[in-house]
C-alpha positions in Angstrom: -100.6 146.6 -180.9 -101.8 149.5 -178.8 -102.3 152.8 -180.4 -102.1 156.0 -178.6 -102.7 159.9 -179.6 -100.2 162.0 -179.7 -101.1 166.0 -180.0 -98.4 168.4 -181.3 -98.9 171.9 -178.3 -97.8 175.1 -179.9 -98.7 176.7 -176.3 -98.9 176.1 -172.5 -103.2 176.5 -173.4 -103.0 173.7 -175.7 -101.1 171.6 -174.0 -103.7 171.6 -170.8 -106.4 171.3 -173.4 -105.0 168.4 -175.5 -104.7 166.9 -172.3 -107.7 166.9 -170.9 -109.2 166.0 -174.0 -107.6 162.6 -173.7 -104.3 162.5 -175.4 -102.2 159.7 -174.1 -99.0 161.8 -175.1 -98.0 165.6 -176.1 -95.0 167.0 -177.8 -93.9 170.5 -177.3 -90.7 172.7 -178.4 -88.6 175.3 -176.7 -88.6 179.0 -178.2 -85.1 178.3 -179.6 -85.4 175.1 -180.8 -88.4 173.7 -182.6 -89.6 172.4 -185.8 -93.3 174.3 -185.5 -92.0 177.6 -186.7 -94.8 179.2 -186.7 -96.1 177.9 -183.0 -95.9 180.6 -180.1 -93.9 177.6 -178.7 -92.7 177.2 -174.8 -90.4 179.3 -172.4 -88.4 177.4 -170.0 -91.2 178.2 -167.4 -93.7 177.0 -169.4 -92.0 173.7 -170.3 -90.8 173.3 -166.3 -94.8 173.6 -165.9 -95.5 171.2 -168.3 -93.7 168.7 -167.0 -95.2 168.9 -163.6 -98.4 168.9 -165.0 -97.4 165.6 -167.2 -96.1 163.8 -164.0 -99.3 164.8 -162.0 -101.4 162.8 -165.1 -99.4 160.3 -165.8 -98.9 161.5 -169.4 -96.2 161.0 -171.8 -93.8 163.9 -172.3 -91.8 164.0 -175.9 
């Protein structure tokens, strides 16, 4: 079994951080939809971003 760490990303910040700090996956939410209610959470920008950012590094975007 391989295990992986996944790192809950209230913000854009976090997510860059958690991922250069070695997570093998991030999860984010949208500002309309989320269950982290009290996260500043993503615009669609943001997310958009993210997921170039993910492809770049090969991460694992949930």
């Amino acid at each position: 079994m391989v295990m992986e760490l996944l790192a809950p990303a209230g913000s854009y910040d976090v997510f860059k951080i958690a991922i250069n700090l070695g997570a093998d996956a991030v999860y984010l939410a949208g500002q309309n939809f989320g269950a982290r209610a009290y996260a500043e959470n993503f615009t669609t920008e943001e997310i958009e971003k993210s997921v170039e950012y993910a492809h770049l590094t090969m991460l694992k975007f949930l």
